[in-house]
C-alpha positions in Angstrom: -36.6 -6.5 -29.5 -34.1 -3.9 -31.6 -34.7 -2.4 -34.2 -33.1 -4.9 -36.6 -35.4 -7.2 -35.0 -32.9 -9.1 -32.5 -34.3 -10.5 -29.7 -32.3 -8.9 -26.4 -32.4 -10.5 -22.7 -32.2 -7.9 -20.6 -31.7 -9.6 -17.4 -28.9 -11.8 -18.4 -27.1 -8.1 -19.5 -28.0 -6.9 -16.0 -26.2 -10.3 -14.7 -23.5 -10.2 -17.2 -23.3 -6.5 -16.3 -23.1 -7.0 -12.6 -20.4 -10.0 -12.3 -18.1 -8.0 -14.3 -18.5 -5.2 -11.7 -17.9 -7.4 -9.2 -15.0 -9.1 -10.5 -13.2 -6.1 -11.8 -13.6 -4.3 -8.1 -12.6 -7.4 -6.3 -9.8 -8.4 -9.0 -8.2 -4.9 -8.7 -8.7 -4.3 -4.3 -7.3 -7.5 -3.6 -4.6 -9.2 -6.7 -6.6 -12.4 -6.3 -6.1 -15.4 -9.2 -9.4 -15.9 -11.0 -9.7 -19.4 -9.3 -9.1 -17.9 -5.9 -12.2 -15.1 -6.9 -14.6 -18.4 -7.9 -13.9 -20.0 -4.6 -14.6 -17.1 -2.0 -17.4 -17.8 -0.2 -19.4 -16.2 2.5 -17.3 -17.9 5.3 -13.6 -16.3 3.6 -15.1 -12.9 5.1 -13.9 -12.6 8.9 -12.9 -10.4 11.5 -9.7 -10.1 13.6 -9.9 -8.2 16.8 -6.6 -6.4 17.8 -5.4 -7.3 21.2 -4.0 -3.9 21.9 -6.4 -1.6 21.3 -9.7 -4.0 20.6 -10.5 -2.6 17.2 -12.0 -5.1 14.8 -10.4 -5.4 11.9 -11.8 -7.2 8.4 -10.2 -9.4 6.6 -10.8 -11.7 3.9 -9.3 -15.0 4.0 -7.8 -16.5 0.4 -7.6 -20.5 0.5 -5.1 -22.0 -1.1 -5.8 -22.8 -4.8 -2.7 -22.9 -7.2 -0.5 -22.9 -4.2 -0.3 -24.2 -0.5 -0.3 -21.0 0.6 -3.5 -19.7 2.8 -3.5 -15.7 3.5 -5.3 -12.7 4.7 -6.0 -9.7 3.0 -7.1 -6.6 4.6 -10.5 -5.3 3.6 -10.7 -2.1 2.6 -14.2 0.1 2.4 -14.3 0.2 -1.2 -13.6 -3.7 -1.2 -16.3 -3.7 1.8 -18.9 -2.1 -0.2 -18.2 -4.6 -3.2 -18.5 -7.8 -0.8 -21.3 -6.2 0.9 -23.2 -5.8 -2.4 -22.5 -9.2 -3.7 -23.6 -11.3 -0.3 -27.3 -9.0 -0.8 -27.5 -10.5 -3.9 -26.8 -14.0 -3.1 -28.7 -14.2 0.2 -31.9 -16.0 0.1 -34.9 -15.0 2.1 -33.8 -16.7 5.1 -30.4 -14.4 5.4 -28.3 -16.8 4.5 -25.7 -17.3 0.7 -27.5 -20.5 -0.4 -24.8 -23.2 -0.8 -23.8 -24.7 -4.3 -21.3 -27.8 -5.0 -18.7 -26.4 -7.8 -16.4 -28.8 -10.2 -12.9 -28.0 -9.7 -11.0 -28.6 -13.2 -8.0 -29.1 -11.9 -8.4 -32.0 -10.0 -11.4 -33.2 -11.7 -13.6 -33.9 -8.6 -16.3 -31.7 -6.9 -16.0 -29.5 -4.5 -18.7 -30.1 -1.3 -21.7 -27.7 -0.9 -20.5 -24.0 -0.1 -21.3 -20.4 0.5 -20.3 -19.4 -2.6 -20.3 -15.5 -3.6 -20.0 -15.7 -6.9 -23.6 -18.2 -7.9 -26.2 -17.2 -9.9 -29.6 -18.8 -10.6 -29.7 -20.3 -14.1 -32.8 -21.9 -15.8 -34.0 -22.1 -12.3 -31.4 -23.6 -10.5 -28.1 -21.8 -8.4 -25.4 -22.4 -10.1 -21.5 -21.1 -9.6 -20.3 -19.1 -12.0 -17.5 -20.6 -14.4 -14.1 -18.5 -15.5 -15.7 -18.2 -18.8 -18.2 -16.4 -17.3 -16.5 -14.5 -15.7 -13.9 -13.6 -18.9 -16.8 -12.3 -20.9 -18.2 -10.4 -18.6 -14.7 -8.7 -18.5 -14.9 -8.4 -21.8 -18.4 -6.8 -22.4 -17.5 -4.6 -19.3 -14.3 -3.3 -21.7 -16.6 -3.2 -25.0 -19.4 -0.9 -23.3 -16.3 1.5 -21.1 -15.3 2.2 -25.1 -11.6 1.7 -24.1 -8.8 1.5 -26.6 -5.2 0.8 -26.9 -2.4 2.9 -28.9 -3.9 1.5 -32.2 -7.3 2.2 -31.4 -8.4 -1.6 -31.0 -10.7 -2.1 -27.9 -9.0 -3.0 -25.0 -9.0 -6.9 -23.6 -8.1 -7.9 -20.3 -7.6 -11.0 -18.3 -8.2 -11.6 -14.7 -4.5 -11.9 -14.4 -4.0 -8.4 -15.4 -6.0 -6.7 -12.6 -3.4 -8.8 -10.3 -0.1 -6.7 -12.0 -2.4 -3.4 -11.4 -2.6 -4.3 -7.7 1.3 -4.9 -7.3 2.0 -1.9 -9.0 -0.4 0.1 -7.7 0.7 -1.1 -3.9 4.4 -0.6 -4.5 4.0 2.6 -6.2 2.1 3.6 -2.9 4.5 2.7 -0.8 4.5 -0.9 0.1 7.5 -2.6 0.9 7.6 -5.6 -2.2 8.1 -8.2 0.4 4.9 -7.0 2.0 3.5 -7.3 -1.5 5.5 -11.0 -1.9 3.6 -12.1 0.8 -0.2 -10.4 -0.1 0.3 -11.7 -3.4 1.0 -15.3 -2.4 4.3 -15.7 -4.1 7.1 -18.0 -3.6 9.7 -15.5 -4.4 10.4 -11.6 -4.7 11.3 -11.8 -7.9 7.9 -12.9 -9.2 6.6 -10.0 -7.3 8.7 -7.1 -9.0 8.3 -9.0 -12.3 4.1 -8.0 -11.9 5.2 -4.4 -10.6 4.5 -2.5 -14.0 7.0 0.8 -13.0 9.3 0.2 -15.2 9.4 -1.4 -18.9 9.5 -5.4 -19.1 13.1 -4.7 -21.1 14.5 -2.5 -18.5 13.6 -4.9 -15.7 15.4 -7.8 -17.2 18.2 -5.7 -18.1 18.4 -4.7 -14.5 18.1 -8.4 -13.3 20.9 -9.4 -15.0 23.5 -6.7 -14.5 22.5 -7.9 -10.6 22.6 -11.2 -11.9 26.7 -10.6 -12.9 27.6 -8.5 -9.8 26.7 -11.2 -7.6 28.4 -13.9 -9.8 31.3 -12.1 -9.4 31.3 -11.8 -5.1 31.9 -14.4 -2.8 29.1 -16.7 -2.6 28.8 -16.4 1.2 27.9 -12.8 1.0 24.5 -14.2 0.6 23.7 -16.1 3.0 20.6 -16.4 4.7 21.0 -13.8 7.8 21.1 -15.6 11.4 18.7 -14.4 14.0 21.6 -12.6 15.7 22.6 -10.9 12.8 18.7 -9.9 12.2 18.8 -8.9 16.1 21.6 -6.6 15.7 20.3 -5.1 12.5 16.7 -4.3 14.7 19.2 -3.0 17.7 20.7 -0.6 15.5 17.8 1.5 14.7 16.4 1.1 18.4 19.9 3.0 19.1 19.3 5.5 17.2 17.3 7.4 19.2 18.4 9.8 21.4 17.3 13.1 23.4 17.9 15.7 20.9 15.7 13.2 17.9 17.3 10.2 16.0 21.1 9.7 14.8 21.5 9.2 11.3 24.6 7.3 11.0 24.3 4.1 8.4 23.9 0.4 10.0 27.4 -0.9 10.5 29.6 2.6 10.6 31.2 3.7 14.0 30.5 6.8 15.5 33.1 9.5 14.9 32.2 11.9 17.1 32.6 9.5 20.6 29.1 10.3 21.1 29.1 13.9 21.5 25.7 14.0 19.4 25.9 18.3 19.6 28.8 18.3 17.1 27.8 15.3 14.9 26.1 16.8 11.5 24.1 13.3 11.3 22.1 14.1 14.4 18.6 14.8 13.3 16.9 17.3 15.7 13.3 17.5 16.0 11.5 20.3 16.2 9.4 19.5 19.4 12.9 19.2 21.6 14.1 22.6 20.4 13.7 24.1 24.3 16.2 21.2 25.0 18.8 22.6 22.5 18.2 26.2 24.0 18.9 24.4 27.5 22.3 22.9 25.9 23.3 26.2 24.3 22.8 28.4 27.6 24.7 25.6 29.7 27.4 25.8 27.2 27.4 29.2 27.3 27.9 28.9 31.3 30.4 26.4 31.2 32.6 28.5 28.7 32.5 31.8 31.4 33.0 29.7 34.2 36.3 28.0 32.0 37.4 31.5 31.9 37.1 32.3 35.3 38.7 29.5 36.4 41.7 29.3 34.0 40.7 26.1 32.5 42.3 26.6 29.3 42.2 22.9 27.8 38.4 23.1 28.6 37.4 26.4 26.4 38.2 25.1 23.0 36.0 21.6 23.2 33.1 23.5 25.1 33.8 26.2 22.2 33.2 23.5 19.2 30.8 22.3 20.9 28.6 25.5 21.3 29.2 26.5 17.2 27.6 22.9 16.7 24.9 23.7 19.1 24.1 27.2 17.5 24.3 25.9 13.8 21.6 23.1 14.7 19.3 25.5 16.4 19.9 27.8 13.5 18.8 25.1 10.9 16.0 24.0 12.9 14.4 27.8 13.3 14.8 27.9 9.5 13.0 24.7 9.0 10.5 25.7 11.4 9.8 28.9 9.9 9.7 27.2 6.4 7.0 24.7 7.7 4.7 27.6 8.9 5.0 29.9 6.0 2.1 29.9 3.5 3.0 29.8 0.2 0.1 31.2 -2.9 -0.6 28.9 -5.4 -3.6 31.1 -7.1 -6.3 28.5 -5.5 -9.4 30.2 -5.0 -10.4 30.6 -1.3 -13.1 28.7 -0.2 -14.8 31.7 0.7 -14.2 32.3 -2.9 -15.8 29.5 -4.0 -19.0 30.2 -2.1 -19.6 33.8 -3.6 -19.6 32.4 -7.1 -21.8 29.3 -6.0 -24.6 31.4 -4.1 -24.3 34.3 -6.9 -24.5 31.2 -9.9 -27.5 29.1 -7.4 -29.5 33.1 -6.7 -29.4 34.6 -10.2 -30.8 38.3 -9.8 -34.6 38.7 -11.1 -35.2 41.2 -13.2 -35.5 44.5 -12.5 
């Protein structure tokens, strides 16, 4: 008891306490609904095993709850640790997540027995945890953090908000938002970017329906859905682009205005590990320009003489880009040898004298 004499229950705060972990971790790794999260179950945990190389990989299978769509989300090791965690708990004594029948609201029927992670034993019996459950857990997690908004109120979430974290966190990380489309289970990229919290909710309209009026005022058959050739040749391109010296740079859909002579094009992108290959096209320009000379092949000297600036200017830029790459720059970081003279002096004080 408190000291005003309430009575507390200290295991159902350590329950309470531990679903909301769970959720919240969960919720946040994978963008899951709240009634996808209620219905993962022992068996949604599996393994694919990559032809190529044989690694196994983990995944964690979502079933389709508000719509027909079933996917796979990649386990991470922070998720890992959180599934890993929860099925402890659940198991029984024989090693297995004891199976439990849950009502589905929806459809007003019950479910069959399942694995279930997400159970809890409740005036003796296992039991699957409800959304309301699962809400104030949330909500006591939030209370206890001492989290507060602009105004100083304590902060409340819903399970749907840890779902616009994961979209914005994903996409702010670098993942493509039709990658994210499809994580997320979503019927069109529009809902996606609508979750993706980068930008105000005012800016975001505002940018949808400027689009909205450009494309109003193009021919509709500018978008049309692109035909497997079209795709093809979009792939093509960038398989082209690749050539001895690195990659060509030149945008999908422009001609190349140099007739392939990739020495004098400024789009060519050399890389650094093929600079003895520019040295090698430099010296046998160099040849090719004496032996013009010597030969009184006048039309020959100027073209061999372009191209040999070209060849010199990109070998310049690249031993300046190189040299940039390897030069050290001091930010006033402590060396790590630094670090450990303080740490042993701090960890060793001297005795006295």
């Amino acid at each position: 008891m408190t000291a005003k004499g309430t009575r507390r229950s200290f295991a159902g705060e350590e329950r309470s306490a531990f679903w909301g972990w769970a959720a919240i971790e969960i919720l946040r790794h994978t963008g899951i609904r709240i009634e996808e999260l209620l219905e993962l179950g022992h068996h949604s945990i599996v393994s694919y095993k990559l032809p190529t190389t044989g690694q196994t990989v983990p995944l964690l299978q979502i079933a389709p709850s508000k719509t027909d769509q079933e996917r796979l989300v990649l386990v991470t090791p922070e998720l890992a640790d959180v599934l890993s965690t929860v099925v402890s708990r659940v198991r029984g004594s024989d090693g297995r997540v004891p199976v439990v029948r849950s009502y589905d609201h929806y459809e007003r029927v019950w479910n069959p027995p399942m694995p279930l992670l997400f159970q809890d034993r409740s005036s003796g019996y296992l039991r699957p945890l409800s959304p309301a459950s699962i809400r104030r857990g949330l909500d006591v997690t939030l209370l206890a953090s001492g989290l507060t908004d602009s105004a100083g109120d304590p902060l409340i979430f819903q399970p749907h908000d840890f779902r616009r974290i994961f979209i914005t966190d994903s996409i702010l990380n670098g993942l493509p938002p039709h990658i994210a489309q499809v994580i997320a289970g979503h019927d069109h990229i529009g809902t996606t970017m609508g979750y993706a919290a980068i930008y105000p909710t005012d800016a975001i309209e505002a940018h949808r329906a400027f689009i909205a009026r450009r494309r109003a005022l193009r021919p509709a058959d500018e978008y049309r859905t692109v035909t497997p050739e079209e795709w093809g040749e979009f792939l093509g391109h960038f398989e082209r682009r690749k050539l001895a010296l690195g990659d060509c740079g030149r945008a999908y859909g422009t001609d190349c205005a140099h007739e392939h002579a990739c020495v004098r094009c400024p789009v060519l992108i050399v890389h650094a590990t093929e600079r003895p290959r520019l040295v090698e096209i430099r010296d046998n320009l160099l040849t090719r320009i004496l032996e013009a000379e010597r030969e009184g092949w006048l039309g020959e000297i100027e073209g061999l003489q372009s191209s040999l600036t070209h060849a010199e200017e990109k070998l310049a830029q690249l031993d300046a880009q190189i040299s940039r790459k390897q030069e050290s720059v001091d930010l006033g970081i402590p060396t790590f040898r630094e670090i450990v003279a303080r740490t042993t002096a701090a960890a060793n004080p001297p005795g006295p004298a």
